[in-house]
N, C-alpha and C positions, 0 to 999 in steps of 0.2 A: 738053349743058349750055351755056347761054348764057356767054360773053366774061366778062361782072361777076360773073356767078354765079361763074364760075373763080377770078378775081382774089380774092373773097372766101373762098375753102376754100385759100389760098396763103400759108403763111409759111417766110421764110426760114431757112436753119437756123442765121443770127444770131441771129434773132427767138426762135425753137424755143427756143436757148439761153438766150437773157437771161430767158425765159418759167420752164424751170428753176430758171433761177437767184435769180428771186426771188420763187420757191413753195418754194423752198431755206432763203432768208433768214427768208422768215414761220415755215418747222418750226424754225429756232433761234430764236428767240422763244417760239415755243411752250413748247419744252423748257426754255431757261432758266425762264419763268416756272413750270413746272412740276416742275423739278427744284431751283430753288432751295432747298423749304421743308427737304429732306433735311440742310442745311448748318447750318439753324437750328432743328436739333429740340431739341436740349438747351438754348440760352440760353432756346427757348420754353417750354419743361418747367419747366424752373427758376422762371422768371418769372409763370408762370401755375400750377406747383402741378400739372401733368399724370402721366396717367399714362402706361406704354408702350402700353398701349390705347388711348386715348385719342390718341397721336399717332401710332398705326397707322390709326387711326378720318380722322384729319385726312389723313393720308400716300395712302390708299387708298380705302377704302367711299366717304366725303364724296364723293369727287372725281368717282370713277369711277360711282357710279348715274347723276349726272346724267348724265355724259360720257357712257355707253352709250348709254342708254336714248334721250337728245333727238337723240343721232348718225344714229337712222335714220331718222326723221321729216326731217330736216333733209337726209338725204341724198338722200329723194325727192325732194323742195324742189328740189335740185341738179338731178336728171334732169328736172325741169321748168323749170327758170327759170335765171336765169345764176349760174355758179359761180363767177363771181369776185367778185360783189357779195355772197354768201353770207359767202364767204368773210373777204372786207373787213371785212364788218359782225362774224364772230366775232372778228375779230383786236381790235375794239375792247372788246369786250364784257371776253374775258379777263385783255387789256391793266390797262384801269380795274380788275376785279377785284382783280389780282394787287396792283396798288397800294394796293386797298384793303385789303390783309392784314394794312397795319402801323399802321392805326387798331383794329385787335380789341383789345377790354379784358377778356376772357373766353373760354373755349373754346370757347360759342356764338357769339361776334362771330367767330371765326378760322372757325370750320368752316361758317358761311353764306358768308362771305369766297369759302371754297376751293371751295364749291358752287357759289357765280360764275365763278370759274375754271373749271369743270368743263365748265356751261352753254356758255359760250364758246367753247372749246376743242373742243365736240361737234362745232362746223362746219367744223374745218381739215381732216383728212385727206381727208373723203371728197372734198368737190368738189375737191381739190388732186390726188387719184389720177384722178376721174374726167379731169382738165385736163388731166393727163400723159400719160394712154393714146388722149389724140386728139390731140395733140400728135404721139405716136413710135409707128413700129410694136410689132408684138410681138416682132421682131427683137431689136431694143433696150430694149424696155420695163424688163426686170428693170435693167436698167443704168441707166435711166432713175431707175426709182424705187429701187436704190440712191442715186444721188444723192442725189433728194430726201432720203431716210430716215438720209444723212447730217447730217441737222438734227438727229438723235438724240444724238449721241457730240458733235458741236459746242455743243449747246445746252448737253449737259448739264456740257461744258468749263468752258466760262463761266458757268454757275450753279452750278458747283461752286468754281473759284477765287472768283467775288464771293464767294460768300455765305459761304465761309470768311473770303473777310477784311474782310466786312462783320461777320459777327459780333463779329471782334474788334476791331472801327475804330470804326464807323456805327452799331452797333446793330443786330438784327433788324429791327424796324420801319422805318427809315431807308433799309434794302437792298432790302424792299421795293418802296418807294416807286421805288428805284433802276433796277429793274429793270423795271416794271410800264409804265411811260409811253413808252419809246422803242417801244414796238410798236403807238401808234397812229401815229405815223408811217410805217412799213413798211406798215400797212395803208391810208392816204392813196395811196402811191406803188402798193400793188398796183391798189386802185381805177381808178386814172388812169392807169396803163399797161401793163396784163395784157387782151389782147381774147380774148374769147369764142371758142375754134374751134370748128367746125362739127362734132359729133358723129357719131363715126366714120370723119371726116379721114382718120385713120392705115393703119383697116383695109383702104382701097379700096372699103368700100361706104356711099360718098357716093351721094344724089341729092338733086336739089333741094330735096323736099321738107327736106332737113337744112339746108339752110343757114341762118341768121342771119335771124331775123324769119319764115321760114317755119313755117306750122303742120303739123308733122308727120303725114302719114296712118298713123301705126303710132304710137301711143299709150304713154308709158313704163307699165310694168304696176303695179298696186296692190303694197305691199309685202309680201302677204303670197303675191304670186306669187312674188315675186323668192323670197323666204324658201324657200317649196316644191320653187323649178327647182333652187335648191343645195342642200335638205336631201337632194333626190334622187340626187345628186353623191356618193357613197359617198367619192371622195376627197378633198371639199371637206369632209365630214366629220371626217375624219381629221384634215386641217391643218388645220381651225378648233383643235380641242380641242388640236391641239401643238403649235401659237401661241399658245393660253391657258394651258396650263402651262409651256411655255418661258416666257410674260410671268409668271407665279405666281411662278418664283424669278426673274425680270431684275426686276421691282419691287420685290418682298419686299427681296431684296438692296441692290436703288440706295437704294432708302427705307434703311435701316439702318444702311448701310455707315462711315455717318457717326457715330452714336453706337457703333457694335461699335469702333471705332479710337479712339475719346475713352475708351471706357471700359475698354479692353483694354488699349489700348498707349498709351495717357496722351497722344494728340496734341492739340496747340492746334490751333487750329482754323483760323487761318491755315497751316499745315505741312499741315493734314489736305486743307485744300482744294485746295493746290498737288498734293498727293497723287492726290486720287481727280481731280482735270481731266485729270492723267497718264495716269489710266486709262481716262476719257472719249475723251482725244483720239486713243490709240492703237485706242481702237475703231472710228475712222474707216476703217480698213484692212479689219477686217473686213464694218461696212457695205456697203462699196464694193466686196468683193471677193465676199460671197454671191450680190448680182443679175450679177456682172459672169462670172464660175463658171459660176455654172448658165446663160447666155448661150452662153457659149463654148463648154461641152461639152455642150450640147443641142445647138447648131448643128454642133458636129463630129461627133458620133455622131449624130443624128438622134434622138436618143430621149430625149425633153423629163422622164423621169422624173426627170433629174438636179436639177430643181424642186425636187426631195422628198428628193433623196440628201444633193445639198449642205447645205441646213441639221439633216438628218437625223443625216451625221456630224458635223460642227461640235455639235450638240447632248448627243451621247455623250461627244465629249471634252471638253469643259469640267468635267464635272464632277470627276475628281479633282484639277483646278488649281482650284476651287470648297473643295473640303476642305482642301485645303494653304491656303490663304489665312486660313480661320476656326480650323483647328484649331494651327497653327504662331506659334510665342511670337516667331521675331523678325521683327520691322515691316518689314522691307526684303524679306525674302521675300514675306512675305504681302500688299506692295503689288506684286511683281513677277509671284506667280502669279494676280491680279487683273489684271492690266494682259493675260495671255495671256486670261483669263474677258475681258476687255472685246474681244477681237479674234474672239474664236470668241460673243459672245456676239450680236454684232446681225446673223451671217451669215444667219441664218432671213430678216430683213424684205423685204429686195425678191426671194426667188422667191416667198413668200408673198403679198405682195402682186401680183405679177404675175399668178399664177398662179388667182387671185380674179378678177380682171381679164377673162383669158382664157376662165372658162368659163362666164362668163355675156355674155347678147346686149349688143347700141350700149347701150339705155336701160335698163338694169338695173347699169349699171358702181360709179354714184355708190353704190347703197343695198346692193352686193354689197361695197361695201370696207366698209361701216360696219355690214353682221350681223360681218363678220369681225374688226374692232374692236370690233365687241359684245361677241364670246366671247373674244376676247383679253383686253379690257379689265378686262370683269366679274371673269372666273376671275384675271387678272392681276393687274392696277394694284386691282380692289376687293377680292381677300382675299389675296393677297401680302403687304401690310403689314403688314395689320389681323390675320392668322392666326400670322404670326413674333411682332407685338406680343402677341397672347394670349399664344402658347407660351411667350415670356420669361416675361413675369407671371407663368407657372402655374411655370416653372423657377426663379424668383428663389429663394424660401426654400430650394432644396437646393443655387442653384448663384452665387447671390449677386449682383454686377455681371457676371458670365461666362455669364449665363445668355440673353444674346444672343444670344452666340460657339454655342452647342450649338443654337438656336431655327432660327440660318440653315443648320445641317449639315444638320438635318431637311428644312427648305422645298427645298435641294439636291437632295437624292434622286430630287425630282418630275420635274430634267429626264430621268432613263431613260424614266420612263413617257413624257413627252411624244414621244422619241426614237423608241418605238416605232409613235406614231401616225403620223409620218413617213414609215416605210419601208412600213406598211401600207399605207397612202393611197395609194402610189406603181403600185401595182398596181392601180385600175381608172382611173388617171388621165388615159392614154393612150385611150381607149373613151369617160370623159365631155368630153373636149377635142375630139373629134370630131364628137360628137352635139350641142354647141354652135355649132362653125363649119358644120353645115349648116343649122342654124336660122337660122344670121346669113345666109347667100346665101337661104333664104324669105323673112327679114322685107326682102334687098335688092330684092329682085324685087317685094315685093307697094309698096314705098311709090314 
């Protein structure tokens, strides 16, 4: 490899860092703009006449069709063209959107609104996972994209304190506004100083052909290769589907959390919001300690299953600190066995996402993280909401305003099932990790 050619596949592990750290900053923006509507379901209810359908409808389905479905389209995009410009340009899209939440004068003006958000938001993770896994080894990866994925329990920090106390300050629409605009500037600054690495940097099979401006003689595959190489993957199988219902009840739940506490335990909405940021922010431990776990005792024991174990048992125990929170009458409990659900709760995200990462080839990274936020998302974030907002509705006449509190013990139950797709998976995961990294020394050899 020529001299320049080197110089350009070389970054610092300042660079590496600051490069995290503001694919960091873009996922809290994300999350705020997406997790704030949670804080403002009932003044919007109120104001607009809604049902719990209806803002299960806005919370969930709206959001998440688009977000899936344009995620994978856009994620090939990424394995073709540059991920940071993709990404820039979503960050503005959802940015504007989100702002435009608090001009809706009807539930169709909010849910076209939240469809924009959706659109937008389709383009962040993937090219940001594909950036990070050529960025760090696989050594480090799940640590890696822990971090990142700590944009989850940050964002959802601060759109959980505003938006409680914009509710009660500012106005919903006003908060809006608040919060929607500061994320085109983030995305200005990613534009202009986020560069391009050379795909597959991390893994040691660089050649030329990969560099920057170079046209690749290995071709990134049509999508519905990619789709095939993992459907084959028995244990990418498994952890799609227990990443989709792990996300069935973390969405269902985040979506609600906030009207089950106004209408259970009488919180204003300022107290509620300082509340659940509490429970956001302590989830950063968990975040950060799921990729950072299964890192560590994969690497000490050698036997990478612990991908599958760690968010496997993190998954099982959550849930009766899941019950004690909905079903127990005093508010100090039920916001403290929450605060343990918010630690055990985002363990799953970076060996999941890593472990995506891994068992697919260089140019399949970007559209392999976004079938995976496909099944996450659709089963999760679009009938999480929208499936607890039914089941209230259909419990209201026997259980009255409490017919929340009994809707979310239900959607609960799903993380067992999920739990089990975990420890299944784990069993051929070790065989399809294998049969990947010798495809990856073919496709190094042939370009």
């Amino acid at each position: 490899m020529s001299e320049p050619l080197k110089e350009q596949r070389e970054f610092s592990p300042a660079y590496r860092n600051y490069a995290l750290g503001i694919l960091f900053v873009g996922y809290i923006v994300n999350f705020v703009d997406r997790s704030i509507l949670s804080l403002l379901l009932e003044p919007i209810k109120i104001e607009l006449s809604l049902s719990d359908s209806q803002l299960g409808l806005l919370g969930g389905l709206a959001f998440a069709v688009f977000y899936t479905f344009l995620g994978i389209p856009i994620a090939a995009l990424a394995d073709r063209r540059s991920r940071v410009k993709i990404l820039a340009v979503s960050m503005v899209i959802w940015s504007a959107m989100t702002a435009l939440c608090g001009l809706a004068a009807n539930f169709w003006g909010l849910l076209l609104a939240r469809i924009g958000v959706g659109v937008g938001e389709a383009g962040a993770s993937p090219p940001s996972h594909s950036l990070i896994s050529d960025y760090f080894p696989i050594e480090k990866r799940a640590t890696a994209l822990s971090i990142y994925a700590l944009g989850i329990p940050f964002g959802t920090m601060i759109g959980s304190y505003v938006g409680g106390w914009g509710a009660d300050t500012i106005g919903w629409r006003n908060t809006f506004f608040l919060v929607g605009l500061p994320g085109i500037f983030v995305a200005t600054v990613i534009l202009f100083t986020l560069r391009e690495p050379p795909r597959g940097m991390s893994d040691g099979k660089l050649s030329a052909a990969d560099m920057p401006g170079a046209a690749p003689k290995v071709e990134a595959p049509a999508v519905k290769e990619v789709l095939a190489f993992l459907w084959a993957k028995v244990s990418f199988r498994h952890l799609s589907f227990a990443a989709g219902l792990h996300a069935f009840v973390s969405y269902g739940a985040s979506t609600w959390n906030a009207p089950f506490f106004t209408r259970v335990h009488n919180m204003s909405s300022t107290d509620l919001g300082a509340a659940l940021a509490l429970v956001a922010g302590v989830g950063a431990i968990g975040t950060f300690a799921g990729g950072y776990l299964s890192d560590k005792l994969s690497d000490r024991t050698g036997d990478k299953r612990w991908y599958f174990w760690v968010p496997g048992i993190a998954t099982a125990l959550m849930v009766p600190f899941q019950l004690v929170a909905y079903l127990y009458d005093g508010t100090v409990a039920a916001i403290a066995s929450l605060c343990i659900v918010g630690i055990l709760g985002p363990v799953y995200l970076g060996p999941s996402f890593a472990m995506t990462q891994a068992l697919v080839s260089l140019r399949m990274r970007a559209v392999a993280s976004a079938i995976l936020l496909f099944v996450l998302n659709l089963i999760g974030m679009g009938l999480g909401p929208y499936l607890v907002g039914i089941l209230s509705d259909l419990l209201n006449p026997t259980f009255g305003i409490e017919s929340i509190r009994y809707a979310l013990c239900v959607a609960v139950l799903v993380n067992l099932w999920a739990g089990v797709h975990y420890f299944v998976g784990a069993r051929t995961m070790r065989g399809d990790l294998l049969e990947t990294e010798a495809m990856n020394e073919r496709l190094a050899q042939a370009s």
